[in-house]
N, C-alpha and C positions, 0 to 999 in steps of 0.2 A: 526475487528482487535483489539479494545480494547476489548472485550470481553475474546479475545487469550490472549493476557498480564497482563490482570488481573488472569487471570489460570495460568499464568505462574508464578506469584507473591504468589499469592497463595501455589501454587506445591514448590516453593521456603523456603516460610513460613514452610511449614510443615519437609521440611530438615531442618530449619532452628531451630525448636522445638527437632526434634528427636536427633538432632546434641546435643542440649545442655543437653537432658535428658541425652545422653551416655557419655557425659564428666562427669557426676556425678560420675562415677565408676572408678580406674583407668585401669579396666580388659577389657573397651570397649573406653574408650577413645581415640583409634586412629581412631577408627571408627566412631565414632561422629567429630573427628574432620576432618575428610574426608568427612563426610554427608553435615555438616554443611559449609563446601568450595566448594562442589558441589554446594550446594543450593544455596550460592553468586555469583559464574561461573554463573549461569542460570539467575539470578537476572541480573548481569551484561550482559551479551551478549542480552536479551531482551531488557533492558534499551538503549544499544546502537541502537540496531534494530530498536527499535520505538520513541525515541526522536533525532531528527537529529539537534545537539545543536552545533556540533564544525565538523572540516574535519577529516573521520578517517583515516588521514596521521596524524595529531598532533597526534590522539588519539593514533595511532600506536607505535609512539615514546614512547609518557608516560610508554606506559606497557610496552617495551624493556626495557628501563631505569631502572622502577620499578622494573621489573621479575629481572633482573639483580642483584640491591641491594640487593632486597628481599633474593636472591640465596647465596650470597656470605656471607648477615648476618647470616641466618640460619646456612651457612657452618663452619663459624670461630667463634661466639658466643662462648665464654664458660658458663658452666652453672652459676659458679657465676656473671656471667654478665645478666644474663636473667630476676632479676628482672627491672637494667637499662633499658633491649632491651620491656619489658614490659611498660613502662614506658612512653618512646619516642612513644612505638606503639600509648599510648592514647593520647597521646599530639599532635601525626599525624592525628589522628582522628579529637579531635577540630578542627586542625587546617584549615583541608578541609572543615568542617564547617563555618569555620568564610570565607573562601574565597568565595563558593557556595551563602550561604544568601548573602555576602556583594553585589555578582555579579548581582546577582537574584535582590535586590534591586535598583538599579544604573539602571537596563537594567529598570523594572519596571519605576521608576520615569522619566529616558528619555523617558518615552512613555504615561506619563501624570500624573502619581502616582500608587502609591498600593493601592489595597483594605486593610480596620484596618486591620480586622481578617490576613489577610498576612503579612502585615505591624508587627504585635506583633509577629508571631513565629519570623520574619527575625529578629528582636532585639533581641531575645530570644536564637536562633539561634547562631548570634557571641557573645552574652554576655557567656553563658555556653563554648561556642568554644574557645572564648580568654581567658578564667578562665582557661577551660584545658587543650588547649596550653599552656602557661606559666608557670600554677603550675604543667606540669608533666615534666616540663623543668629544677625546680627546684630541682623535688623529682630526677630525674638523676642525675642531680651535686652533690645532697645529698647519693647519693646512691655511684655515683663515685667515690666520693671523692674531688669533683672540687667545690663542698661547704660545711660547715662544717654541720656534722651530726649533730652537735646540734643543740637545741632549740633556733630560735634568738630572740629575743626579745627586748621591745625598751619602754620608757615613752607615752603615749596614745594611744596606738598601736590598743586598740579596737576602740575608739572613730575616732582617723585617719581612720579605716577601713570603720565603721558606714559610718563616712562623705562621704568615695570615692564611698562607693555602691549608696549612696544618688544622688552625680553626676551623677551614669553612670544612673542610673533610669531618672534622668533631661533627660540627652541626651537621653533614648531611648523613652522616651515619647515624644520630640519634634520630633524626628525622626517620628513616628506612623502619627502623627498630621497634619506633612510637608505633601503640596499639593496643589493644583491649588486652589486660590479663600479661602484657610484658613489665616485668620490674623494672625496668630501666625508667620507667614514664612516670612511676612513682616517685623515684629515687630523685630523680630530676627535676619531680614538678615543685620543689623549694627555691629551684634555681628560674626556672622560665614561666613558672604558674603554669595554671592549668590549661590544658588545648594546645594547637601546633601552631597557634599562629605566629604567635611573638619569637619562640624558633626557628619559623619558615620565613620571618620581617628581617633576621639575624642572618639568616643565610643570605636572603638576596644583597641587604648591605654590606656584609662581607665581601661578597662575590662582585659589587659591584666594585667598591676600594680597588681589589685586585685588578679588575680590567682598568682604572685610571694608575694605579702604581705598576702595570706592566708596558704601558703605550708611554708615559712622562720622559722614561729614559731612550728612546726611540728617536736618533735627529729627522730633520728633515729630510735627508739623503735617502732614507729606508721607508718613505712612507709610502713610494707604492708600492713594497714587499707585503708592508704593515695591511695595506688596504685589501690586498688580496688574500692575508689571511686571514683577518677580521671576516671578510665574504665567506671565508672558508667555514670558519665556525658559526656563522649563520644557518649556513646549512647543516652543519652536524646537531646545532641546538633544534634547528627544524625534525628532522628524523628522530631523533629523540623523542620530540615530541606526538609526530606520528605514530610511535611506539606507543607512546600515554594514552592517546584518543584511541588507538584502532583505527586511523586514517593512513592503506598503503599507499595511498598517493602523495600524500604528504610525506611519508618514508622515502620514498624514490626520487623525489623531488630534492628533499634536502640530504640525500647522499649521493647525488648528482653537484649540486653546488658544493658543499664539502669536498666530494673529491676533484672535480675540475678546478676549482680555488688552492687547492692543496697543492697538484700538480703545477698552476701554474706561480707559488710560491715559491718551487724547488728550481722550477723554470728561470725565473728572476734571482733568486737564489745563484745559481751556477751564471747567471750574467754578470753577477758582481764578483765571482769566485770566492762569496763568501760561505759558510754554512749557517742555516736559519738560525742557530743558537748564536753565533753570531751576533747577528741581528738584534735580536731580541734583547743580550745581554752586552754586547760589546758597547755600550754609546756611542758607536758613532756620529760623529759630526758635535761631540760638545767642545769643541773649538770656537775660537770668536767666530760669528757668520759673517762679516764683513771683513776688510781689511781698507786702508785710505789706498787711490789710486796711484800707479807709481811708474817712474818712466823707466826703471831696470830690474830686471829681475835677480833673484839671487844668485843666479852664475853670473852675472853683470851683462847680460844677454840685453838690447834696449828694443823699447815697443817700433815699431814703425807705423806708421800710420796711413791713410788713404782716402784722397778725395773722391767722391762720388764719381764724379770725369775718370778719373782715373781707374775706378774698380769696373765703372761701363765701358771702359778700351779693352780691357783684360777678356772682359765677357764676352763680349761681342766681336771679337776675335777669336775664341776657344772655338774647340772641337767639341770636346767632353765635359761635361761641367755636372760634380757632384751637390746635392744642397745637404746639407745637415741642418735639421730643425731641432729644438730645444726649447726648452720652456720657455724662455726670453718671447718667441713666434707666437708663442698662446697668450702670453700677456699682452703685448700688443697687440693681440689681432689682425695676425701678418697675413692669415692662409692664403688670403684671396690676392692681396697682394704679391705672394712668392711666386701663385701661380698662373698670376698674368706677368711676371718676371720670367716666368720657364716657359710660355708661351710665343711669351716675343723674340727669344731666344731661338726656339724649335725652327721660328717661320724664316732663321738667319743659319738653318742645318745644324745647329748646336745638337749634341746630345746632352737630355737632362734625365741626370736620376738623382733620387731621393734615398738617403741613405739612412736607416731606422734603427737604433739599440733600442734593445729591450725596455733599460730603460729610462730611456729619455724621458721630459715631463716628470706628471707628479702624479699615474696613475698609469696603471697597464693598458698598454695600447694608445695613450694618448695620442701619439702623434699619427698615428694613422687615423684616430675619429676629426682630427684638426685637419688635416689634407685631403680626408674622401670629404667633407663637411666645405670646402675649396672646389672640388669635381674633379682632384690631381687622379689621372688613370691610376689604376689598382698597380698595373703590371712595371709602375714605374718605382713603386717601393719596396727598396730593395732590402733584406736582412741583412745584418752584421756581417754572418758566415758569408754571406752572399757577395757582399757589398766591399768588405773588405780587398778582396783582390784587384778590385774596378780601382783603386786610389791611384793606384801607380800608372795609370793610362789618363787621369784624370790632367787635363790642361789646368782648369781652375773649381776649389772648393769652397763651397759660401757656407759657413757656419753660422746658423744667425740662434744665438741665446745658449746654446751648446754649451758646458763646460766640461763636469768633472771627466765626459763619455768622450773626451777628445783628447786627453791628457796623455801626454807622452809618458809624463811618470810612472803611472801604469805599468809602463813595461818596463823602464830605465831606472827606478831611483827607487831601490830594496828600502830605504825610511818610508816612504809614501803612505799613508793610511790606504790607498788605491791601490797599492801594489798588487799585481797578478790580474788586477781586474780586465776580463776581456772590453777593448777599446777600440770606436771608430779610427782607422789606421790613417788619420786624418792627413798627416806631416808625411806621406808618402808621394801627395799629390805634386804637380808641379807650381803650384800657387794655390796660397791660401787666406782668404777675405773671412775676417772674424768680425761679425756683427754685434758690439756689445753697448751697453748705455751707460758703461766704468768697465775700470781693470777688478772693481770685486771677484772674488772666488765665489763657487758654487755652491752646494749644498755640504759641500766634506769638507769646508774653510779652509781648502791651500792654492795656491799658486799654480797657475797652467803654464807648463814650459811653451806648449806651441803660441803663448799671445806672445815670445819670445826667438822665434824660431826666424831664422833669414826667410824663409820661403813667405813670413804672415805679415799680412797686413790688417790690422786694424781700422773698421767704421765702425767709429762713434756715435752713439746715438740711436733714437725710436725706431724700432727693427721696420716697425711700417713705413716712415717717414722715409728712414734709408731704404727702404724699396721701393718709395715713388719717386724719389729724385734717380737712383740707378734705372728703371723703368724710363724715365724723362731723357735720361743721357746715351739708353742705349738704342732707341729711337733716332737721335742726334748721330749715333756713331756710323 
């Protein structure tokens, strides 16, 4: 019998690999991610089959319950919501981790104690679980709205942190240690009373503190860095926990997301030419988030502006026409729109491509799940690396919501909090139409030289609305 389930695990694993390989592409990625839910389907219904842990009348509920939410979020979700629903997934993740170990531990010690070696993942286990629970609880409300996208920050904030990791390390090492016949559980038990619970209630609240006082200081700018490490440690708190139970699919599982999560944080990481510590500790973006709209910029550079008519002659006349999408397109709910824009373009011999930073949006991959989610062909979105060279042959560039990923300062202006950052090489093109709904700045609160740039023109207004009137006019042209 175990011999069958570890083949099963196994066979699992291997969808479990192939799954992720074909999410690299977006021309296979529904297939991958049907491989890769098959291979958890089998994980799971094995797991049940062969550990008899709970009655599967509970177990039955849970997955009606679950299949239920799960049904109706997918159903109603809008896309700009999906880096939130992203978000919650990993912080659901931890958080079945901190309950599994804490369970797994409790049941262990009523029954005489843990061995170290289990005893350390289970600490392991809810410390990473309560971390990301909590801070991907944050990165939602930061992302919602329901806390502010800025950087928060406060007088000793590293040192406070230092200290409380300090604590929970206290608590998880007494935890490890608690056991029949160890003095330390004596010694201590004046302090937490008797039994592990009230020290194991101390660790997870600790642990959880630390995941809200490590995401608070995080602006807006870094959240989809945030969000894919948050993923990350989902799966390391997963494996972990796979360790606790004796479930290797569960190990394989969550050291597959931990490491693909990892990898692509460093990925995102090197897009912004920041390093994760960085991240994590620089606050960026605690600058005012807005600023009032302004008709010069601070070289005395002045906006120019653009009638609908007039940005439908420009198009409709090109040869080559870049789009750059940006959060602005997701909030409105442009896709379908941009891409009956590039369609009626096409049928007048326009070249259209779509030009994609890493990271654009407010979550990895965005803008490619917002333009295949439209039916924009795969092969027309192009990478940074890729894409950049195309600028300088480009007749006309539509940026629509685009900001900090288009900023000339990036390259030009050594103050810039942006500086070095690799940027769509926007202002290379020979015309450029910036579709915004104000002059506000982006997620890094400064100033974009190109809304200032001779070659830009400026449409004002609903990224949708300014693509059915451009659509209207270039029909007309």
């Amino acid at each position: 019998m175990n011999a069958a389930v570890e083949l099963a695990y196994l066979l699992a694993a291997v969808l479990f690999i192939f799954g992720l390989k074909w999410l690299s592409s977006p021309a296979t990625a529904r297939k991958g991610n049907m491989l890769a839910s098959s291979g958890m389907l089998l994980a799971i219904v094995v797991t049940l089959l062969n550990q008899r842990i709970i009655g599967f009348s509970a177990i039955m509920i849970g997955l009606v319950i679950g299949a239920a939410v799960g049904a109706v979020l997918a159903r109603t979700i809008q896309m700009t919501a999906m880096p939130q629903m992203v978000a919650l997934l990993n912080g659901f993740g931890g958080g079945a981790s901190v309950l599994v170990a804490s369970a797994e531990y409790l049941r262990l010690s009523a029954e005489g104690g843990a061995a170290v070696d289990v005893s350390v993942s289970i600490q392991f286990s809810i410390l990473v679980g309560a971390v990301t629970f909590s801070g991907s609880l944050i990165a939602f409300g930061k992302l919602q709205g329901l806390v502010t996208g800025q950087a928060v920050t406060y007088p000793l904030q590293k040192p406070l942190n230092a200290l409380l990791l300090v604590a929970i390390l206290f608590m998880a090492v007494y935890l490890v240690v608690t056991g029949p016949g160890v003095g330390l559980t004596a010694t201590m038990a004046g302090v937490f009373g008797e039994g592990v619970l009230v020290p194991m209630m101390i660790l997870v609240g600790l642990a959880l503190l630390l995941g809200v006082l490590s995401v608070i200081p995080i602006g807006g700018a870094d959240m989809p860095v945030i969000i894919s490490l948050l993923n990350s440690y989902s799966g390391i708190a997963a494996a972990s926990t796979g360790f606790v139970i004796d479930n290797s699919g569960l190990v394989i599982s969550g050291a597959l997301v931990g490491a693909s999560g990892l990898v692509l944080t460093m990925i995102m990481c090197k897009a912004m030419n920041r390093s994760l510590a960085n991240v994590l500790f620089g606050a960026f973006g605690s600058g005012p988030a807005e600023v009032p709209g302004a008709a010069a910029g601070a070289g005395g550079g002045t906006v120019k502006q653009v009638s609908p008519e007039d940005a439908a002659i420009m198009l409709a006349y090109a040869r080559h026409v870049i789009v750059v999408p940006g959060y602005g397109l997701a909030v409105s709910q442009a896709q379908h729109a941009v891409r009956e824009l590039a369609t009626l373009l096409e049928s007048r011999d326009v070249d259209v491509k779509y030009a994609i930073h890493p990271v654009a949006g407010r979550m990895p991959g965005h803008m490619n799940v917002l333009l295949a989610e439209a039916d924009v062909p795969y092969d027309q979105l192009w990478e940074m690396e890729r894409i950049n060279p195309e600028f300088e042959r480009a007749d006309v560039v539509v940026v629509i919501g685009a900001n900090d990923v288009v900023n000339p300062a990036a390259r030009s202006n050594p103050s810039s909090p942006i500086y070095g950052m690799p940027i769509l090489d926007v202002d290379h093109a020979q015309q450029v139409i910036v579709m915004k709904r104000s002059m506000n700045p982006g997620f890094a609160g400064i100033d974009n030289e190109l809304f200032y740039h001779p070659k830009t023109s400026m449409l004002f207004g609903d990224a949708k609305s300014s693509l059915t009137k451009l659509i209207a006019e270039v029909k007309e042209a």
